[in-house]
N, C-alpha and C positions, 0 to 999 in steps of 0.2 A: 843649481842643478841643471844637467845637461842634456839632453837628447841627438842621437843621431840619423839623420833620416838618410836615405837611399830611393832614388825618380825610378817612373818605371815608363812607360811606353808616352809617345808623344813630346820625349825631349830632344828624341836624334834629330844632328842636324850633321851632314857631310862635314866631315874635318875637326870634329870634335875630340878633345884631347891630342893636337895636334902638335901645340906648345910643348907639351908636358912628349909627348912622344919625343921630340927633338933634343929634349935637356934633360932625360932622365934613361941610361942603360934599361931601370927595373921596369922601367914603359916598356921599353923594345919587347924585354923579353916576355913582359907577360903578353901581349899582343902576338906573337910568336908563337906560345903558348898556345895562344886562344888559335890561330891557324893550323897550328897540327894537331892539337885536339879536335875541329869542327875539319880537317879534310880540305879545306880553303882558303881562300887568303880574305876573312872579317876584316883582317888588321886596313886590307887596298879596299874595302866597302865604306871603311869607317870614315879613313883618312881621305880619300878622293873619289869614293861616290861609285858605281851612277846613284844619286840621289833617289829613282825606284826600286832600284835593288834593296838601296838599304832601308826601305820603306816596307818591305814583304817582312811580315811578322815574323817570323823563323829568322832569318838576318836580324832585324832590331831587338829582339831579347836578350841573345848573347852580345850584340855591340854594346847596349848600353849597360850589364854587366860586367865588359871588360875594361869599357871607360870609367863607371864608377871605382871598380877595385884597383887600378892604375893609383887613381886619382888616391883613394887610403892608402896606396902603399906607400907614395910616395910622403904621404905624409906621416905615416908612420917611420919609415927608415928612413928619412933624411928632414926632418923634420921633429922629429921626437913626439908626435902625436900619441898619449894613453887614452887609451883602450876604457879603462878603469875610471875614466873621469867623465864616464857617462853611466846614467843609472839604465836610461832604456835607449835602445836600439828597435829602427820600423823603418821598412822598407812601402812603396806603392804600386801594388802588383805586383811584376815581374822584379820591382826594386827591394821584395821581399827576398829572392833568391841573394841580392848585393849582399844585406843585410844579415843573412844567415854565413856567407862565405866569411866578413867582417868578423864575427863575433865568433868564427873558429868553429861553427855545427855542420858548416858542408865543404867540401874541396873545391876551389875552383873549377879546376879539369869536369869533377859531374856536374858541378852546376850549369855551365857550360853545355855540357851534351845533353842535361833535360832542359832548360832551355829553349834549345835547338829543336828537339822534339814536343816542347810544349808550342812553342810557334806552329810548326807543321799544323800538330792536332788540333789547336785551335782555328786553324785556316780552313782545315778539311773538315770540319764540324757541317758546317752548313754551307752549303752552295753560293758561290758570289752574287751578289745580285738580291739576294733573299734576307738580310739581318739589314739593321740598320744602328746607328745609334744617334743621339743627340745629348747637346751638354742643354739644361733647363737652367735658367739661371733669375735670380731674386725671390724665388720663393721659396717657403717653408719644407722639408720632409716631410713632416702631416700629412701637409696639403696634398704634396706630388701624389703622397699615396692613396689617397683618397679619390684624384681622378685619373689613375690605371688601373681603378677599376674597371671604368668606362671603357679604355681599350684594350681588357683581354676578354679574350673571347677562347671559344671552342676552336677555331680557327690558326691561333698563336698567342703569344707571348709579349708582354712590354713590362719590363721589370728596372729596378737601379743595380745600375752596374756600378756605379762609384757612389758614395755620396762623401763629395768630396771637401767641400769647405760647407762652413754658411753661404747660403743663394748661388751655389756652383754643384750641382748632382748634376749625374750621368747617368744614362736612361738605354737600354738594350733591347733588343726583342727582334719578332719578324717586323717585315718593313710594313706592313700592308697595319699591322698594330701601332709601331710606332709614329706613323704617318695618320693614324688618328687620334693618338694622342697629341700632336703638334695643331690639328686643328682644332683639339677641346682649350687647349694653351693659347690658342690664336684668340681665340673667341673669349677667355678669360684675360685676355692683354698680358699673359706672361711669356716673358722671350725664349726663346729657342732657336739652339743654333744646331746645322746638322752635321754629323762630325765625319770628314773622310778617312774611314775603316774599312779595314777589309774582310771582315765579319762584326757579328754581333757579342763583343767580349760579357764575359760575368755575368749571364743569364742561363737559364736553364735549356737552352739551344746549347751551350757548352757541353752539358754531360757527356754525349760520346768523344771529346777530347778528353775529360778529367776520366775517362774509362780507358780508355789507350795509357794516360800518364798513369796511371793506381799504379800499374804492374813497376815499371820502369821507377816510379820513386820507391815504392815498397822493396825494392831491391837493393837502391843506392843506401850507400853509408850513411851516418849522420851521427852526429856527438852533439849532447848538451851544449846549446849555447856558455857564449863567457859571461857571457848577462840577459836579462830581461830583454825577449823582442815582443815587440807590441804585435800582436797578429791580425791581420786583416779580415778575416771570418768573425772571431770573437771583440775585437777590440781591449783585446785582456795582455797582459804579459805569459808567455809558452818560455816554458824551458824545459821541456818535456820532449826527447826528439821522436817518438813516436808519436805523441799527438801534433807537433807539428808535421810531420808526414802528413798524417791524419788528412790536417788543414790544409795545406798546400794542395792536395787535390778538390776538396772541396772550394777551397778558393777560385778556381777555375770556372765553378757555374754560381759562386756566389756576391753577395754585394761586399764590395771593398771598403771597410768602415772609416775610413779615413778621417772624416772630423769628429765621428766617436773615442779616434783613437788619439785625438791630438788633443780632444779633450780631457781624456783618462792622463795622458801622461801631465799635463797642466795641471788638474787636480790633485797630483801624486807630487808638484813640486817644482815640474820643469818650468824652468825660467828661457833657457837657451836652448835654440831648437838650430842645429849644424846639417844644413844639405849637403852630401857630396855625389856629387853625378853633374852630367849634364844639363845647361839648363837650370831655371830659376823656380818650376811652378811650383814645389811644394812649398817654397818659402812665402808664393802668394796665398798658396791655400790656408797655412798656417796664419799670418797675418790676419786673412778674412774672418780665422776664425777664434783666435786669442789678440786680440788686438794691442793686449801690452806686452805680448813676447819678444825674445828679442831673436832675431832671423839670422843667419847666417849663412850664405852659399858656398860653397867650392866647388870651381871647375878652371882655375889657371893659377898661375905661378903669383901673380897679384894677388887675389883670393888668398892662397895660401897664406904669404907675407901678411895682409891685412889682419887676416885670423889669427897669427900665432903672436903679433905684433900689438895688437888691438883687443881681440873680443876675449884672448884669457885674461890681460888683465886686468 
């Protein structure tokens, strides 16, 4: 039993899906696509940078949407990739929108434009200079949660923005909060690494972004997925497209269940866990946190080969 996952922010890197741009038409055009839908040229961000450009959160949600959905088309149409020989589908944050595109509940083209304005609205949430985040790494969720207590206050906020593998959670909040929780971390010897953001994602400093997105998702289309997507908010299977609406905005100020959700779909069966996007981490997070799964990446023309040649059979 198969799973399909889709990356979400942190995998861009300039020039990614560059191969696949060069030897596949249905690259060009959907990349093409992606520029006259977005008013710009994503496709000259993607492919050759300025490497800050394509770092400003509004730019990297739709790039690494349009790189992930390249990379499945091509393997669906030239490639003979089914759809059907996966039980659940789950994306990682913004790699939830992949995922919904994937499994036929949202159109490219809107994904695309909310996106684009989900980047904005989470950038104008909170003043630059004022969120912070950091990745915590080898200890428990318990535990985490047990000393942010310590640093919230009346003041701000430090909350988990991902919890993303075993011993790999992500932590959000004001700076001035999460900068005391690194020194309760410090002094308990657990590590902490500080992450360069340009705000403080999936914390409750989000809400006035996922209040700008309400209107603009609750408007867009959306049709029942073709199968089971694992959602980030509940860790459950949605195929419900109003409640995924639902989610989707509440995702925005909330924790991203990621190795709750890697372990629901392992307990439900899954043996083989398929990344496609840029970028490797979910196959590490996955790893860290089912250690007999078996991983798979896509993101070039070797990938592909290896994959259709190797891991079906």
């Amino acid at each position: 039993m198969s799973a399909l996952l889709f990356p979400g922010q942190g995998s861009q890197v300039v020039g990614m899906g560059l191969e696949l741009y060069n030897n596949f038409e249905i690259v060009k055009k959907i990349f093409n696509q992606a520029d006259e839908k977005l008013n710009y040229s994503i496709s000259k961000l993607i492919l050759e940078g300025p490497e800050d450009e394509l770092q400003l959160t509004k730019n990297t949600q739709p790039a690494i949407l349009t790189v992930s959905y390249s990379i499945f088309k091509v393997l669906k149409e030239e490639f003979g990739f089914d759809l059907a020989e996966f039980k659940f589908v789950a994306g990682h944050s913004l790699g939830e929108y992949s995922a919904l595109v994937c499994a036929n509940s949202l159109k490219f083209n809107d994904a695309l434009y909310l996106l684009h304005e989900r980047g904005k609205a989470m950038q104008e949430a909170v003043p630059i200079g004022k969120g912070s985040m950091i990745a915590v790494l080898g200890t428990e969720t318990d535990e985490l949660i047990s000393l942010l207590k310590f640093a919230n206050n009346e003041k701000g906020t430090c909350e988990i923005a991902n919890d993303n593998a075993i011993g790999q959670i992500i932590v959000s909040g004001n700076k001035e909060n999460v900068d005391l929780l690194q020194k309760t971390l410090k002094e308990k010897k657990i590590k902490s690494i500080p992450l360069k953001v340009s705000a403080p994602f999936h914390c409750s400093l989000m809400k006035p972004a996922a209040k700008v997105m309400e209107e603009k998702i609750n408007k867009t289309d959306f049709n029942n997925p073709l199968l089971n997507i694992v959602n980030n908010v509940t860790a459950n299977p949605e195929v419900n497209s109003d409640k995924i609406k639902k989610l989707l905005i509440e995702q925005i100020f909330s924790t991203v269940k990621w190795r709750e959700s890697i372990i629901y779909m392992s307990k439900s069966g899954v043996k083989n866990f398929v990344e496609i996007g840029p970028g490797k981490a979910l196959t590490g997070m996955v790893k860290r946190t089912i250690k007999e799964a078996n991983c798979f990446s896509i993101n070039s023309i070797t990938d592909i080969k290896n994959y259709t040649n190797e891991f079906k059979r």
